[in-house]
C-alpha positions, -999 to 999 in steps of 0.1 A, spaced: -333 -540 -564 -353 -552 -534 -327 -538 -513 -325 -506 -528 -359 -498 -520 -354 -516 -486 -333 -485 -478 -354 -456 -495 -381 -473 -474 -355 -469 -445 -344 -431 -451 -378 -421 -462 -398 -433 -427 -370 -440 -403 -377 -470 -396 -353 -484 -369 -369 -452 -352 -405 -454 -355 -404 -491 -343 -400 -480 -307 -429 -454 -316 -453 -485 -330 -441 -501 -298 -450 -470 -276 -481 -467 -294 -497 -504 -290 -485 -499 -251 -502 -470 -242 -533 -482 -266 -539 -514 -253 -535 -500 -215 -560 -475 -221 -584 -501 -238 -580 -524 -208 -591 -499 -189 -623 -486 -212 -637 -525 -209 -631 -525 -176 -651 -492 -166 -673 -502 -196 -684 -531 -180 -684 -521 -148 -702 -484 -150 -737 -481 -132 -757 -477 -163 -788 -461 -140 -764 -430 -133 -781 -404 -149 -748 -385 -151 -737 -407 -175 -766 -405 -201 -771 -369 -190 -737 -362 -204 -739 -329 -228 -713 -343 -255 -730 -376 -256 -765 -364 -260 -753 -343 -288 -738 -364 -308 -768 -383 -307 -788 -357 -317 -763 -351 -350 -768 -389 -355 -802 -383 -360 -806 -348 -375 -779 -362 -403 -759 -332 -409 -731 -314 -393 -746 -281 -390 -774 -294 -364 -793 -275 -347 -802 -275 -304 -830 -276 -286 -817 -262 -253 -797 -232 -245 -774 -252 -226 -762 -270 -256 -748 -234 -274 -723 -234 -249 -704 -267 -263 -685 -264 -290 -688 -287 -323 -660 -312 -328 -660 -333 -302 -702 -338 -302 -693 -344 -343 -663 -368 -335 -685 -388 -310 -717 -385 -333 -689 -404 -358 -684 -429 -336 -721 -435 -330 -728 -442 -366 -695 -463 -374 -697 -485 -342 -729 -480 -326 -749 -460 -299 -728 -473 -269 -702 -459 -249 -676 -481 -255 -669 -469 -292 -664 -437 -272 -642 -450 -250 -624 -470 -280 -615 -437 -302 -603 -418 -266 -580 -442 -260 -564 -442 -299 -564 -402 -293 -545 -404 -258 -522 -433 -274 -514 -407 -306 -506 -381 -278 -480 -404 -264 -468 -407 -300 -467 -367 -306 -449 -365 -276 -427 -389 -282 -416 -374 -315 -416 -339 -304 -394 -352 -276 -364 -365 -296 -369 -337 -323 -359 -305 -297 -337 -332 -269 -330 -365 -270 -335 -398 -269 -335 -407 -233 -359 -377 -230 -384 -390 -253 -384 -423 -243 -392 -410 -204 -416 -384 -215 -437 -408 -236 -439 -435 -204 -449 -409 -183 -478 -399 -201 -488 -435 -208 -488 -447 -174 -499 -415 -158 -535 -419 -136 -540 -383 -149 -546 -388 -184 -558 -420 -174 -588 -408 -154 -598 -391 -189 -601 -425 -213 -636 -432 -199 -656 -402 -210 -668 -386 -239 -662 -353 -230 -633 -324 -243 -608 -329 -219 -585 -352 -239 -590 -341 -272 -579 -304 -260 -547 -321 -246 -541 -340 -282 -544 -305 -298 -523 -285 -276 -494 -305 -282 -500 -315 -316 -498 -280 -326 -470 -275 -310 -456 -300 -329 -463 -290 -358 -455 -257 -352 -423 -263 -340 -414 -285 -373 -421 -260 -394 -407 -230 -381 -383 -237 -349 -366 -270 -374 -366 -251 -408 -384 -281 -421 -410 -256 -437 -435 -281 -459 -470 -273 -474 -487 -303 -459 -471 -295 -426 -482 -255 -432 -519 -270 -441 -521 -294 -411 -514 -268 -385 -540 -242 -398 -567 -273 -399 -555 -282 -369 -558 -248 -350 -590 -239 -366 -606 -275 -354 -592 -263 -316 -608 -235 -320 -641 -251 -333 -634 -277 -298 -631 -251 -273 -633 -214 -280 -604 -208 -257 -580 -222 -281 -588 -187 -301 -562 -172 -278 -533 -196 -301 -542 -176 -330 -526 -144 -320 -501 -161 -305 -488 -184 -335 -494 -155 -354 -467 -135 -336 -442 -162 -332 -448 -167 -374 -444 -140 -382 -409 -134 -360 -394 -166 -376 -408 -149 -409 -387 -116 -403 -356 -133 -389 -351 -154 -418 -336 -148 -455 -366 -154 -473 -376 -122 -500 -409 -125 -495 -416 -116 -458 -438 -124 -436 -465 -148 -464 -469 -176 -437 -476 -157 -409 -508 -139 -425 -519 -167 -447 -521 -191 -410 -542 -158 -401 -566 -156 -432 -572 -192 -436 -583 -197 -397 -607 -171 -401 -617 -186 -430 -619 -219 -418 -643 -202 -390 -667 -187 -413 -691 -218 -418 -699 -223 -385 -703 -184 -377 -726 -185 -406 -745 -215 -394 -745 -193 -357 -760 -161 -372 -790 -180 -388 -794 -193 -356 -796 -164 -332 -796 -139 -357 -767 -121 -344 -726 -128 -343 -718 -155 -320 -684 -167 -328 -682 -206 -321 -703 -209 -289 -725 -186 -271 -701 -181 -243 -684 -157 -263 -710 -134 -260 -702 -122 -228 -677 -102 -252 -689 -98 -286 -721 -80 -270 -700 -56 -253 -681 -48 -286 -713 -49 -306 -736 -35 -284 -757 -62 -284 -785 -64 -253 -774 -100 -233 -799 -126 -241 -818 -142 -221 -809 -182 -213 -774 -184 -221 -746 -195 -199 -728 -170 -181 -706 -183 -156 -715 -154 -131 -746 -170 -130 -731 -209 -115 -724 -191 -89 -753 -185 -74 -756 -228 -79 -730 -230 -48 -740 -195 -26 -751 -202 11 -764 -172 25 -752 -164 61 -784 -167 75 -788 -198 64 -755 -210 84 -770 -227 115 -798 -248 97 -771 -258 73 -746 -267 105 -779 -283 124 -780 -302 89 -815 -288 83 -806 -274 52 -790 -300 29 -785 -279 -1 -779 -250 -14 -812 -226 -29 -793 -231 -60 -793 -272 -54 -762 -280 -47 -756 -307 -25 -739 -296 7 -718 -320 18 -704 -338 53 -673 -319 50 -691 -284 44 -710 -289 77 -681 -297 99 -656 -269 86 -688 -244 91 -695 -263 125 -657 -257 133 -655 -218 121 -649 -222 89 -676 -203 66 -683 -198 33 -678 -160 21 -677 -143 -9 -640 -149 -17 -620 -108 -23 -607 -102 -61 -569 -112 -38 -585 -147 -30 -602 -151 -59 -574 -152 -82 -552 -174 -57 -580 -193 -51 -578 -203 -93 -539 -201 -96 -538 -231 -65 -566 -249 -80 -550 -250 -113 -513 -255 -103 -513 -268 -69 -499 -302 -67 -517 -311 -37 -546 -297 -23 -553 -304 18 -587 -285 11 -601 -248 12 -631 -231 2 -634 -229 -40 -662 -217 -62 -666 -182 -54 -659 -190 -15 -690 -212 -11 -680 -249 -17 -654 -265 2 -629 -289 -16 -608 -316 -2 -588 -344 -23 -586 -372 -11 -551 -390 0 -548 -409 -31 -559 -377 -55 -530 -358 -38 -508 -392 -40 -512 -394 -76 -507 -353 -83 -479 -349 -67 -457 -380 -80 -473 -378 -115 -475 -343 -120 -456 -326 -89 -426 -345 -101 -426 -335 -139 -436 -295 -126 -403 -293 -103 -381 -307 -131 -394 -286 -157 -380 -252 -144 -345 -267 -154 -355 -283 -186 -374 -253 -199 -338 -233 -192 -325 -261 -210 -347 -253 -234 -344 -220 -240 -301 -223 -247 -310 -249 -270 -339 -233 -290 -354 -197 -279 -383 -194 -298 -400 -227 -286 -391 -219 -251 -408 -186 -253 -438 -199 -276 -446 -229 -245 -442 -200 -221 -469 -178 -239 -490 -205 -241 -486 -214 -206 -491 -181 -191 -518 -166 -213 -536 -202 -208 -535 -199 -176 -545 -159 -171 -574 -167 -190 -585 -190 -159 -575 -171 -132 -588 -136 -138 -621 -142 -163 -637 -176 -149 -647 -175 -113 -637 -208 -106 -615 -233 -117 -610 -271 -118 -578 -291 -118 -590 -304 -153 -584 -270 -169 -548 -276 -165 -547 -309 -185 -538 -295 -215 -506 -278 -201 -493 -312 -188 -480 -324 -218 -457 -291 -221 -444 -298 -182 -440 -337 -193 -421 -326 -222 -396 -304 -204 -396 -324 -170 -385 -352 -187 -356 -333 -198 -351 -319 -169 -350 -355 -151 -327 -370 -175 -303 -342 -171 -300 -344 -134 -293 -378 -137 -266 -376 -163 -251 -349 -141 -248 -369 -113 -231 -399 -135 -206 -372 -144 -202 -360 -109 -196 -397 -97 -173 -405 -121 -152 -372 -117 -150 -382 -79 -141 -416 -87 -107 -403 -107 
């Protein structure tokens, strides 16, 4: 008997398989928990950076407001969206208002991320290419640098790839199931609800639904795709409800989207709210202002910005600050974002100058340079293998990353974290195929 459900047990979960997972799991947990008591302990406590963090504050203010639908004192705090302030306002009340707890839950959603990818790894290759992708991404210093903090960053990464994930086992594997169905639209919705740029998914699920809908033999066509539709909007409601009693017009998640809905609603901007044109003006050196800023007379900017070291000697060299062309703009975002290294340059608008450091470059090009180069063969690999995930990461990818390039006037190497997974995913593939070739070519030489 025991033995019988010994083996259910065995069928049902896999087990032999998800041992290397739990292994995997514990790794990349206890690695990034090493390194949350370290910073923890370590952290200068009278940077007001750190307690000045918007995510933080929030979630201390839910704490003590007592419901989800709080409400903000501050313009500044419209432009955040809700679940990560509510996942950290969580932790607050379970373990306390310290940032440890923070750092605690980060590091169980980075480990879960190695997990997904894992998973997601051996379901559309193999083996060998799961087992690489997931130690990549738990010994990469890029999602490292991301455990200490109680910001978005990670938690956009964890959704990216877990819808993906699901996604792809419900449509790309024919392993259609209700809970699966369920858990992608919570998941989306709760991406949205994280950062308003995920809303861009919706469309794009939506289409790739809908395709699997018409190219299979189902009689009813093309349910899932507008249910996953209806019940995201649906899930959006409550918090667009909560908006519009708050500034008595449609703000859909955070008042960033404005900038659109009050073109399409004719709404007069208000006054306040974030508009990124505005940061600009944060970084802008007039040319007049040149020489006292060379003579180091002028320290920073009329915006406040700090004008560093750097800034004087490339302006003392020839090097100024201008208002960067639409041309330079956009490659001025598209390097930023995708660049592997970066050997410095003139970023935000054309009036801050950048430069990584040795070890920053070091670390992006062997940890994220590497995976990138391998990637263009393993998403070709990927697409002979299974078409409609290849052109679903490739939509992501691109639209992603057109959002950043041609509607936000800057961009940070952050923004890209959440496409890292995807190039992880199909680098390792692309890695472990260049080596098995090369065992093949050996051994052909060798007869």
């Amino acid at each position: 008997m025991m033995g019988k459900i010994s083996s259910l047990f065995k069928n049902r979960f896999n087990w032999e398989l998800d041992r290397k997972i739990v292994y995997l799991f514990v790794f990349a947990f206890l690695t990034r928990i090493v390194l949350s008591i370290v910073f923890f302990f370590t952290m200068d406590r009278s940077n007001s950076n750190y307690d000045g963090n918007l995510y933080y504050i929030i979630a201390k203010d839910i704490v003590h407001q007592g419901t989800i639908f709080y409400s903000t004192d501050h313009p500044y705090k419209d432009v955040v969206g809700p679940v990560t302030p509510w996942l950290n306002a969580a932790t607050i009340y379970l373990l306390g208002d310290n940032w440890l707890g923070i750092f605690i839950v980060t590091s169980l959603i980075s480990s879960f991320m190695v997990v997904i990818v894992y998973k997601l790894a051996l379901l559309v290759f193999d083996k060998s290419t799961a087992l690489l992708a997931a130690i990549w991404m738990t010994i990469s210093p890029i999602y490292l640098y991301f455990i200490p903090t109680p910001g978005k960053d990670m938690l956009m990464a964890f959704f990216i790839i877990l819808i993906i994930c699901l996604f792809s086992k419900c449509f790309v594997f024919n392993k259609l199931n209700l809970i699966d169905f369920i858990s992608l639209i919570f998941v989306v919705a709760l991406s949205i609800h994280n950062d308003e740029r995920y809303f861009i998914l919706v469309p794009i699920l939506f289409i790739f639904i809908f395709i699997t809908e018409y190219n299979s033999r189902e009689r009813i066509k093309f349910k899932y795709s507008f249910l996953f539709l209806l019940l995201v909007i649906l899930l959006m409601l409550p918090w667009t409800a909560r908006n519009y009693k708050k500034f008595g017009r449609l703000v859909i998640i955070t008042t960033r989207t404005e900038r659109i809905t009050d073109k399409i609603l004719g709404n007069s901007p208000r006054e306040n709210t974030l508009d990124y044109a505005y940061t600009l003006d944060y970084y802008y050196i007039h040319p007049v202002q040149i020489d006292s800023v060379i003579s180091g007379l002028k320290t920073r900017t009329d915006g406040g910005c700090e004008i560093s070291i750097e800034q004087r000697k490339e302006m003392a060299n020839g090097n100024l600050p201008h208002k960067h062309s639409a041309l330079e703009a956009y490659f001025s975002r598209f390097k930023e974002m995708f660049s592997p290294v970066n050997f410095g340059g003139w970023s935000r608008g054309g009036y801050y100058y950048e430069r990584r450091s040795l070890k920053h470059n070091i670390i992006s090009l062997l940890f994220y340079g590497t995976m990138l180069l391998f990637s263009i063969p393993g998403f070709y690999l990927l697409y002979k293998k299974y078409k409609i995930l290849f052109y679903l990461l490739i939509s992501i990818v691109t639209i992603y990353s057109l959002i950043h390039i041609f509607t936000i006037p800057y961009t940070v190497w952050r923004y890209r974290l959440p496409l890292d997974s995807l190039f992880i995913l199909t680098g390792a593939k692309g890695i472990i195929y260049f080596i098995q070739s090369r065992k093949t070519n050996l051994l052909k030489l060798k007869q």
